[in-house]
N, C-alpha and C positions, 0 to 999 in steps of 0.2 A: 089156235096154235098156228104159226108162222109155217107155210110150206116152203120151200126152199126148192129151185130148180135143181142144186146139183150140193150134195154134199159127198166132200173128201173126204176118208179116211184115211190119218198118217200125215204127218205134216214135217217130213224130211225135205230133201233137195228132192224126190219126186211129184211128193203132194205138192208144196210148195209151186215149183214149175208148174203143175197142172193149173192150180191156182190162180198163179200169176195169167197164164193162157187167157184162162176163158173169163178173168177180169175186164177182158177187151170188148166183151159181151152184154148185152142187158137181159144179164141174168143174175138172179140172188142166189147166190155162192156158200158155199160154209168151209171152214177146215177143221176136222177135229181130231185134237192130240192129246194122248192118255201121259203124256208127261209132263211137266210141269211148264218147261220151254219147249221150244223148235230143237229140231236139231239132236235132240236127246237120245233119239232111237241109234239106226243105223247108222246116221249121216255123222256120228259125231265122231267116229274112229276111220272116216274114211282118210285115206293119204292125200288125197289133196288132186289123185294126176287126172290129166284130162288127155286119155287115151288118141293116138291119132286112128285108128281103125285095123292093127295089125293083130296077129293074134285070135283073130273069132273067124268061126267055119262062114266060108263064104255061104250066103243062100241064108243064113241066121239073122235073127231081129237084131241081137248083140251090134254084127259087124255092121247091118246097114244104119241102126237108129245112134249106133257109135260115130259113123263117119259123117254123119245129119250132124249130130249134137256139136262133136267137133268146132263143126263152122258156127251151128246158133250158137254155142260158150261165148264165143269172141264178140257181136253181138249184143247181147245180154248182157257182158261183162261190159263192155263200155256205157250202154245205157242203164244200169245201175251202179255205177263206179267200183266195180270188183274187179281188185286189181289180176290180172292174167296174162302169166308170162309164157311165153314159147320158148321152151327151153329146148325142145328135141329129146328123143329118145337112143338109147343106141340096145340093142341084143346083140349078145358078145361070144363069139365062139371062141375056143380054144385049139380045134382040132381041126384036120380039112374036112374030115365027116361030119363035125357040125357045122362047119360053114356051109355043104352042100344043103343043110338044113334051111341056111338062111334064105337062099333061093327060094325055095316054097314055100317060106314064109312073105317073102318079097313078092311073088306071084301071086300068091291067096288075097293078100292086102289090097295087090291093085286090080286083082276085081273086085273086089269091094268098094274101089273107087277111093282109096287112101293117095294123094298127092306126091309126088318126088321123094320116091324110095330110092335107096341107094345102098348098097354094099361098099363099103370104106375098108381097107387094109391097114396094115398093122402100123405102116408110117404115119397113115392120118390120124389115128388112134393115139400113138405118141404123142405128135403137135397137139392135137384136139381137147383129150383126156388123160394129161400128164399121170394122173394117180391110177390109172388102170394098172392091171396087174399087167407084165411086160408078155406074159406066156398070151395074151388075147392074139391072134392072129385077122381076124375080120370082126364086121360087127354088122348090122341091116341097122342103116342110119334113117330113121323118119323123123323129118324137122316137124313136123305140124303139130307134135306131142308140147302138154305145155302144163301146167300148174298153177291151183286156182286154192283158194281158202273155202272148204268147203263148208265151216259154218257160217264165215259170211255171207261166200252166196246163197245159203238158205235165210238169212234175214233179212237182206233187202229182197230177194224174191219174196218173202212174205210180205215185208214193209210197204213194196208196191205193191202187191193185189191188194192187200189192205187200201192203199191209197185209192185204190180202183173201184171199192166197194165189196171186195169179201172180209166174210165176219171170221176171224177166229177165236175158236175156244180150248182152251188149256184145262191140263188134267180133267179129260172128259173122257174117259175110259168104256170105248161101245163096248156092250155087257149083253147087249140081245136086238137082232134083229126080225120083222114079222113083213114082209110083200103083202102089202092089202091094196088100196085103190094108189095109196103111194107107201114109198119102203117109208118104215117106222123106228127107228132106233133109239133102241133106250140104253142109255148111257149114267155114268155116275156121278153126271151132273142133269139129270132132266131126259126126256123125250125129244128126238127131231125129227123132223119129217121132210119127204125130201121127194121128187118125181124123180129124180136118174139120181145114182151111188156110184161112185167110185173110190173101190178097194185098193189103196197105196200104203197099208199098214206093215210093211216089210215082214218081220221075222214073223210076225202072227199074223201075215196077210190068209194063212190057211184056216184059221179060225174063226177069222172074219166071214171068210167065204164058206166055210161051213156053218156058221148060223143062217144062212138061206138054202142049205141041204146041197150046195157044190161041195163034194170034198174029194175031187177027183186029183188034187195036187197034194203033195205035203211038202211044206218049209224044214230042210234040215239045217241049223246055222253050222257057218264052217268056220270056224276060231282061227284068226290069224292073230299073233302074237308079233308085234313092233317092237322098237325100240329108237329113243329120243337119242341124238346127240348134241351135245352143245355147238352152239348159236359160233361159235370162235370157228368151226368146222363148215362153216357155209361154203365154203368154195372149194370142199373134197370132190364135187364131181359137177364138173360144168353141164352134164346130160343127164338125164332118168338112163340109168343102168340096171338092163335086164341081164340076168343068162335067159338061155334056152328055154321057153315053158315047159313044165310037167306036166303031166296029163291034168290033175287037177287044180291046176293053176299057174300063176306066172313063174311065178319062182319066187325066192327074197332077193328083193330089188335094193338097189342104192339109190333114194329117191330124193330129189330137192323137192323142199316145201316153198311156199310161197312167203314164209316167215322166216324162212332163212336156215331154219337147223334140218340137217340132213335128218332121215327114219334110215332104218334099217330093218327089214321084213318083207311078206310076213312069212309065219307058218299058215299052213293050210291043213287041217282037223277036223274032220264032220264029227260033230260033239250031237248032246241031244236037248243038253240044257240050256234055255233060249236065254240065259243070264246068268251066263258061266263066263265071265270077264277075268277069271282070273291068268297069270301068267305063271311059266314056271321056269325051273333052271335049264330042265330037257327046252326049249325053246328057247331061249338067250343063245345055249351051246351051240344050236345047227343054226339060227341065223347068223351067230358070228361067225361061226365059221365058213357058210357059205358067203358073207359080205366079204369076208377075209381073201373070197378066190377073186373077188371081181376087183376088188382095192385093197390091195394087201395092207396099210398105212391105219386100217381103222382099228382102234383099241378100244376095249372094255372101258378105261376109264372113259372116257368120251359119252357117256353113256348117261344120261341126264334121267330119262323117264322108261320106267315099264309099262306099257297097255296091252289092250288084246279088243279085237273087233271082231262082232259075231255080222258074218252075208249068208243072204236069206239066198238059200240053194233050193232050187229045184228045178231035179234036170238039167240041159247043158243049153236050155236057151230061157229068155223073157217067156215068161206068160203076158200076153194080153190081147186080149179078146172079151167083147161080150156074148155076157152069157144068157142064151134061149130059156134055159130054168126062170131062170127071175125076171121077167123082160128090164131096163132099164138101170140093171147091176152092171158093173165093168171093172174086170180083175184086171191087176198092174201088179204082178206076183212073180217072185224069182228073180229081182231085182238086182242082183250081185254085179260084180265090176265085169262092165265097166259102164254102170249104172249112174255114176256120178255126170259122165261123159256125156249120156246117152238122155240125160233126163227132160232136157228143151225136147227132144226130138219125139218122147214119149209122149210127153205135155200135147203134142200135134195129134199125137196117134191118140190118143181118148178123147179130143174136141171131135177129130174126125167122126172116130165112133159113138159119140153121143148125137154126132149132126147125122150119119147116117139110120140111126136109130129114135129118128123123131124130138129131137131137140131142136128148136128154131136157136137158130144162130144171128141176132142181127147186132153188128157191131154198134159199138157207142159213138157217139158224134164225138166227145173228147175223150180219148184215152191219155194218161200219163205214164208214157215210157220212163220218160227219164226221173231219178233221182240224183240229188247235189252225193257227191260221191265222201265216205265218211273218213275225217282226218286221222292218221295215225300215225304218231309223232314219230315211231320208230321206223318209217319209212320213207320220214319226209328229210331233203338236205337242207346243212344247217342253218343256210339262207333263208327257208321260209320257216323253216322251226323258231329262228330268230325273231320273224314278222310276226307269226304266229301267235309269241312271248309277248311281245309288245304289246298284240292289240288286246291279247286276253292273257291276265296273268297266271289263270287255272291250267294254261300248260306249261309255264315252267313249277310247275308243284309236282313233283313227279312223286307217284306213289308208288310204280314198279321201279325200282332200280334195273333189274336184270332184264327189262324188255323196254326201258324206258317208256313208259303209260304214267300222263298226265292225270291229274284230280279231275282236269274237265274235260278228258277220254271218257273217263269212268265217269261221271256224273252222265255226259251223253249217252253212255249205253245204257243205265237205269230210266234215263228218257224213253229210249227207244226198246224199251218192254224187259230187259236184263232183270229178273227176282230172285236170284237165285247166284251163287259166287260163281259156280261153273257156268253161270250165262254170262255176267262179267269179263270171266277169264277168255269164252268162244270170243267173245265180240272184240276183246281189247288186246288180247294175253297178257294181260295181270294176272301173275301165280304161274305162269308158263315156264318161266326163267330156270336156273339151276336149282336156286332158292327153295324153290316150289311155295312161293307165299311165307317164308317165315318174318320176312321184314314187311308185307304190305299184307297181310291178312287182317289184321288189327282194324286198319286206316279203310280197306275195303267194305268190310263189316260196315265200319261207323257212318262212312258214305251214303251204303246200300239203306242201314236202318234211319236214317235220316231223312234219305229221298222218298222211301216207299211206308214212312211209318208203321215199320216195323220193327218190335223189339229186339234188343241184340240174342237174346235168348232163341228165338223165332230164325233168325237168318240161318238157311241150311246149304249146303255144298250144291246140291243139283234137285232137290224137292223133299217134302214130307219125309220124315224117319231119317234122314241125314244133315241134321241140326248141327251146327259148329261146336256152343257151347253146351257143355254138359247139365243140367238140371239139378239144383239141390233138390234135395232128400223132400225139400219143406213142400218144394211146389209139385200144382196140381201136375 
């Protein structure tokens, strides 16, 4: 049986990073993910921001591996073509007592080493962020906040460690671990074996780590409850539009995506059920209404998509440390936002700890940083969409109307590992649109079952047990 230097568990935007890291390495690597694709866990409801460092208690992993990441995002982003905008953030008072607020929010950030903070007044707010509500009186302006598509960067962050020599394995579901001469993990695809472990399993990172008898943490998820507006609404808010955080969280933000359609959320709910995705009307209510105080202008119809996203809570900072119980285990637990942000910088902090805990680290003579960055007709102008057309005529075949996605978008994402229609949709946004797939579901299918010979019967929404077409009575 194959021993393995370092296997991952969890294959979001943190395992991923991790991944990618110490692909730099001559080390045999693993990632293994109990879901069908990447991305499927945590990472899949994430907003998309990429925090500039405001907001977390100074002296916290949060605020320093937030203001790290920051800069690697940018970085990253270019050398695997993931597109990432700097849009800036603004937190918005209403009162002069909350503005006194903003001051110590402004001070906390720059020792944490957050770059050109600024308190902006109600004029610049005006010219700035025309749809602000007029009652805003100041806001704590930090340019260096920006917005990233957080399923894409977890597939070329895996694409490339993949390119680099780590193996990944899909729906591998770890089921029991044993610390013998190396950690042993049996899973529900086979036995791995492995000399150092690294636990990045999010919301069940506590389960993880209790089959090796740590179970000094527990993961509560905290349900936040979003909501999609149509794509026609992209330029309601030039900024990430905070209030004031809560005690347990940001608030409901006014957030630009990187695809264009504003969120609106979230709530924040320590629930218990770690696959309680549902949303409700109690949640639509106080997000709208609190969107309502920051940008008066936004309406219910605008309202495209309901989701809910469970962050793995525990406690008010990161776990991560290795753990003396199991020598060569390494917890990455409590991963909440601004975890998205923060995940390069994590990526360093467990190679550290694995190099300071007896891992030989000797770099590869070729590593491959860079990947060709991957096309996306709907946000390319219409000059190279045109060239585009010309030299390949699978992109003018457009199968998404409402996010315009090409046949040979989607054909490249079933290249690049997509089994699944919600893998499709992360990688392309086919099915994202108002629509929600009623005009390209069909064409998608036939695509999918075509490239991966698989029957249409067989084709499921996001894996196993959520199959599209319904099964006659006849079949097995």
């Amino acid at each position: 049986m194959k021993i393995y230097d370092v296997i991952i568990i969890g294959a979001g935007v943190v395992g991923t990073a991790i991944g990618r890291e110490l692909s730099r390495y001559k080390l045999d690597t693993a990632l293994l993910e109990k879901e069908t694709e990447l991305a499927f866990g945590v990472s899949k409801s994430n907003s998309g921001i990429i925090h500039p460092g405001t907001q977390n208690p100074p002296g916290s992993l949060k605020g320093r591996l937030c203001v790290q990441g920051n800069i690697l995002t940018r970085k990253i982003s270019m050398e695997l073509g993931v597109d990432f905008k700097e849009t800036g953030e603004l937190i918005v008072a209403f009162t002069e007592e909350e503005k006194l607020r903003l001051y110590g929010l402004k001070k906390e950030g720059e020792s944490l080493g957050v770059p050109r903070l600024e308190i902006v007044d109600s004029s610049w707010l005006r010219k700035n962020e025309p749809n602000l509500n007029k009652e805003a009186i100041a806001a704590l302006f930090a340019p260096t906040a920006g917005i990233i598509s957080p399923y894409r960067l977890v597939y070329d962050l895996s694409e490339n460690a993949a390119r680099n020599g780590v193996e990944l394995f899909t729906e591998t579901k770890v089921e029991a671990i044993e610390k013998k001469e190396y950690f042993e993990i049996s899973t529900s695809m086979g036995v791995f074996r492995a000399r150092f472990l690294i636990n990045a399993a999010g919301l069940f990172a506590d389960d993880v780590s209790g089959m090796l008898g740590i179970d000094d943490f527990k993961i509560t998820p905290r349900k936040g409850e979003e909501f999609l507006l149509d794509k026609k609404k992209e330029y309601l808010a030039n900024h990430l539009i905070f209030p004031l955080p809560a005690r347990t969280s940001k608030g409901v933000l006014v957030i630009k995506t990187a695809d264009g359609n504003p969120i609106i959320g979230p709530t924040a709910e320590d629930i218990e059920d770690k696959d309680d995705l549902s949303t409700t009307d109690e949640g639509l209510k106080k997000v709208l209404a609190d969107a309502k105080k920051l940008i008066p202008s936004i309406d219910e119809r605008d309202i495209i998509a309901y989701f809910a996203g469970l962050r793995p809570v525990s406690g008010n900072d990161f776990i991560i440390r290795h753990e003396e119980k199991a020598p060569g285990f390494i917890n990455v637990a409590g991963i909440q936002s601004p975890g998205l942000t923060a995940a390069p910088a994590i990526a360093l902090m467990a190679r550290d700890l694995l190099k300071e805990n007896g891992l030989a680290l000797k770099k590869k003579l070729m590593f491959h940083s860079h990947r060709k960055k991957t096309i996306h007709l709907f946000a390319a102008p219409i000059k190279k969409a045109r060239a585009l057309i010309k030299k390949d005529p699978g992109y003018g075949d457009i199968v998404c109307r409402c996010e315009m996605v090409s046949a040979k978008e989607v054909e490249g994402a079933v290249d690049r590992g997509a089994k699944t229609m919600d893998g499709i949709k992360f990688r392309t946004r086919a099915q994202a649109g108002r629509c929600h797939g009623s005009f390209c579901t069909t064409r998608l299918m036939k695509i999918l079952s075509e490239k991966t010979n698989t029957p249409l019967k067989e084709i499921t929404k996001r894996g196993r047990g959520s199959e599209i077409v319904k099964k006659d009575r006849g079949d097995d």
